[in-house]
N, C-alpha and C positions, 0 to 999 in steps of 0.2 A: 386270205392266206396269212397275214398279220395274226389276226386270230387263233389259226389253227396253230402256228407257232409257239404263240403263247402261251396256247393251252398243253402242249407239250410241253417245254419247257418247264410250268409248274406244276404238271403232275407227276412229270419224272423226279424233280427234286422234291415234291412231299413224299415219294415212295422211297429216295432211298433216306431221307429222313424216317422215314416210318419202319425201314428193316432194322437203322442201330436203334431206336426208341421200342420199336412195339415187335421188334422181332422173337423174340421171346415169346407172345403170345399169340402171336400169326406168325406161323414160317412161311406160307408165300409172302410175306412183305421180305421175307431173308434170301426167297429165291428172285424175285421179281428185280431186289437193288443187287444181286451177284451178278443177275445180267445187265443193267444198265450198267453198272461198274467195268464190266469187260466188255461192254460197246462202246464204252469211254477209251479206254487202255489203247484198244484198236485202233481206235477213229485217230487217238494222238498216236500209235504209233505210225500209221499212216501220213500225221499231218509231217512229222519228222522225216520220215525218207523222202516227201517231196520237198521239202527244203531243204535237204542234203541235193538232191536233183537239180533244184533250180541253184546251191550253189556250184556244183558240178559245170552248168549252164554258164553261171557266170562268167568264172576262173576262163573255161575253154574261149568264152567270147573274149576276154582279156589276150589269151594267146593266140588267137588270131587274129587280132586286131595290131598287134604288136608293141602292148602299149608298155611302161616302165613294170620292172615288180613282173613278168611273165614268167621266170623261170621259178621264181617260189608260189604262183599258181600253180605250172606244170608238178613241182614238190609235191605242192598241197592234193591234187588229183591224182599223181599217181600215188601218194602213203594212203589217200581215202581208200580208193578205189583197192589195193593191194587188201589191208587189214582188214576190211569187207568181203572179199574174197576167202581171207582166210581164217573169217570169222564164225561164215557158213559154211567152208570142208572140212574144219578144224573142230568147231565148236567153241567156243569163248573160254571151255576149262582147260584146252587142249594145254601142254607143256609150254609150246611155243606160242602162243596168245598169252601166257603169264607171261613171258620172258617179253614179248612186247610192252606188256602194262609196268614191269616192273621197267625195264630198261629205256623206256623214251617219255612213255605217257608223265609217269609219275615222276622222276623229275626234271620234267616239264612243268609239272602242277610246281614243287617246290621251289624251282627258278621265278615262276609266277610270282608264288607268295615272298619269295625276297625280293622284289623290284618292289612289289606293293609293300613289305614293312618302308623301304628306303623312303619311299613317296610317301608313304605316312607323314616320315620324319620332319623331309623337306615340306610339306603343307604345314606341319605343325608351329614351325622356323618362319616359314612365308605369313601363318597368321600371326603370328606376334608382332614383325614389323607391321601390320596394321591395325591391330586391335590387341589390348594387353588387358583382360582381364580372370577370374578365378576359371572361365570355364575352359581357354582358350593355354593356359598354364598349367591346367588339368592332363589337357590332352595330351602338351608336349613332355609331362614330366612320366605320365603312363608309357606314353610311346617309347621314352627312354628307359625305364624300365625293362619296359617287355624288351625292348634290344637290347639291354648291355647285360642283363642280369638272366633271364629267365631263357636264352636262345643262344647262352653261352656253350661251348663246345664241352668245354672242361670241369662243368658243377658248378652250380651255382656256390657265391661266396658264401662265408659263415651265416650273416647278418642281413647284408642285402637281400640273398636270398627269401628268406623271413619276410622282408618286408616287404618286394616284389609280388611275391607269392600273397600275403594279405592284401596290397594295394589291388591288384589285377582282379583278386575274387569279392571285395568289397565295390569299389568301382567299377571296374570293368565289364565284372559277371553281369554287376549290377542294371548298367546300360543296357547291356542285352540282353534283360530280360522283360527290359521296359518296351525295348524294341518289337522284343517280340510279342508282348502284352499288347503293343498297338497294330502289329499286322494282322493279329489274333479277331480283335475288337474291328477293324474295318473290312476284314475277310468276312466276319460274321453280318455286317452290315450291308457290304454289298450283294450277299447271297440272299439277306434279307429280301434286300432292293430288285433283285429278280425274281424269286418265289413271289413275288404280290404284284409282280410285272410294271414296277414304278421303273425301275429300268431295263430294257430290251437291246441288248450286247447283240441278240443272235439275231437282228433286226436289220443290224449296219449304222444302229444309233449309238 
């Protein structure tokens, strides 16, 4: 059975490697990776509703059990359970599914990402009482940047502005592209590592 897994597993990814490389000269390798692709899409959309389920599961063992935090479980299960209802009679473009996404979800998302600039700030303040050097004064002088200048309500200043705006896309950009260069670079290595079955994820190893 090991085996046969294996053998799965690397035939399906040299195929649908073989539909973007060689799909141009073979179209079944173009039809062949269309459907492993949408028996991927499936399989995760599926693994998603049962973790929406088992937290469904949770929450409700939390409120019956009567532990602290029950009544923003109950919350949490009756807005799932509502917006999911009204997702499927409604459709997702319906008038009132925007008027959810604009009115709660999104800022919610924005609430988010201002607790996470504050906590930037304060880690930034926190590293410096224990380590003071160029990378760690890097971070804090960025961080202050992008707060007081670039996330201001009323335009940025004359000059700061200018130099916010440079600092963030010379550094900033710059980090995250190295970031992303290396999730690129180990993404690519560990897909390596399972096409040639040096390592076996679908295994339980």
């Amino acid at each position: 059975m090991r085996v046969i897994t294996i053998f799965i597993a690397i035939l399906s990814g040299f195929a649908v490697l073989g539909g973007y490389f060689l799909g141009g000269f073979f179209p079944v390798l173009k039809d062949i990776q269309a459907q492993i692709l949408n028996a991927a899409i499936t399989l995760m959309g599926v693994a998603a509703l049962t973790g929406i389920f088992n937290l469904i599961s949770v929450h409700t063992e939390k409120i019956r059990q009567g532990k602290k935090g029950g009544v923003y479980s109950a919350l949490l299960i009756i807005s799932l359970v509502l917006t999911f209802l009204l997702g499927i009679i409604l459709r997702p473009e319906h008038i009132a599914m925007i008027a959810v996404m604009n009115s709660v979800i999104i800022p919610v998302e924005g609430a988010l990402m201002g607790i996470l600039t504050i906590s930037l700030l304060y880690a930034a303040i926190r590293l410096l009482r224990r380590r003071v050097d160029v990378l760690s004064l890097s971070f804090l002088i960025t961080t202050i940047i992008v707060l007081f200048t670039l996330s201001l309500p009323f335009g940025d200043p004359p000059l700061l502005g200018d130099i916010a705006r440079w600092w963030s896309q010379i550094f900033a950009l710059g980090g995250i592209r190295g970031i992303l260069i290396g999730v690129a670079l180990g993404s690519l290595t560990t897909g390596l590592r399972v096409l040639f079955g040096a390592d076996r994820p679908y295994g339980g190893r």
